[in-house]
C-alpha positions in Angstrom: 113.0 102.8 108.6 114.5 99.4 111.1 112.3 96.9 111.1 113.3 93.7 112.9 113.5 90.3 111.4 111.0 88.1 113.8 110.7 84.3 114.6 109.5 82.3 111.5 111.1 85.0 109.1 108.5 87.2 110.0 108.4 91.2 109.3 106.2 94.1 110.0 105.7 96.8 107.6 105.6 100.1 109.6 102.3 101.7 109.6 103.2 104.6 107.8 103.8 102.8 104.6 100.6 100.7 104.7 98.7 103.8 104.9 100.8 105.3 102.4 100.0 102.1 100.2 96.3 101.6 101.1 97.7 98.2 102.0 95.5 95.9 103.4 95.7 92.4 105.4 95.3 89.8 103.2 97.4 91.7 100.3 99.8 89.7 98.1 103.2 90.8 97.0 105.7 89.4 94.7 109.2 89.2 96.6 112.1 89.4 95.0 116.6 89.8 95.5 117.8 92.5 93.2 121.6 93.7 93.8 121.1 91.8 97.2 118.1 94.5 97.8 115.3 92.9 99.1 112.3 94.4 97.2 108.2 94.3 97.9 105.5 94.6 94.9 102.2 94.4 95.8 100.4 92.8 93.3 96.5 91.6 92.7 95.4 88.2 91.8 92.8 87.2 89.2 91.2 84.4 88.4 92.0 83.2 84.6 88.8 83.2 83.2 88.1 87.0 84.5 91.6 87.7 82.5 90.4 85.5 79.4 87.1 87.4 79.6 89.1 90.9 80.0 91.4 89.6 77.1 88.1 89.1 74.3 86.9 92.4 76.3 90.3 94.4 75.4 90.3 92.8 71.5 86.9 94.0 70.9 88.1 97.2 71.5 90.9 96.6 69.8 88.9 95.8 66.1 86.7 99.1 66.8 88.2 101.2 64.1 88.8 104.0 66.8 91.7 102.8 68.0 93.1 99.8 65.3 96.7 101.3 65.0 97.1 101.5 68.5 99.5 99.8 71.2 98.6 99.9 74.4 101.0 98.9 77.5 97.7 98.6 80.0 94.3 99.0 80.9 94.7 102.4 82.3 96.2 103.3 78.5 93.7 101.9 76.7 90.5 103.4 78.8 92.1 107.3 78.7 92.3 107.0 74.6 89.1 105.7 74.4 87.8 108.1 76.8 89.8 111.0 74.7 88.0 109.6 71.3 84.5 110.2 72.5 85.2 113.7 73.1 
């Protein structure tokens, strides 16, 4: 897909990929120049003391005995084990 560089340095993501992206208005992303690519992450903002409050919430779970070896690279990762455990 074209899409046309506007005035103030202004795009417009084609519909198709903000319905392919549940993409809202109001969404941030992180911008970034890789290989003189221009690339688009959406990402979610939080405020720090819901992550410090996630954070003791994640290394509770962490000292249950369940899961004490483990590593975990997200949230997502950490939820399915658990879930698996109680089965």
């Amino acid at each position: 897909m074209i899409v046309e560089l506007r005035k103030k340095s202004q795009i417009t993501l084609p519909k198709e990929i903000v319905k392919e992206l549940n993409l809202i208005e109001g969404d941030k992303f992180e911008i970034n120049v890789v290989n003189g690519l221009i690339t688009l992450e959406p990402v979610a903002i939080y405020p720090k003391e819901y992550l410090l409050k996630l954070e003791e919430e994640i290394n509770a779970l962490k000292e249950d005995s369940k899961i004490k070896n483990e590593a975990f690279d997200n949230i997502d990762d950490l939820m399915k084990s658990l879930k698996e455990k109680e089965k």
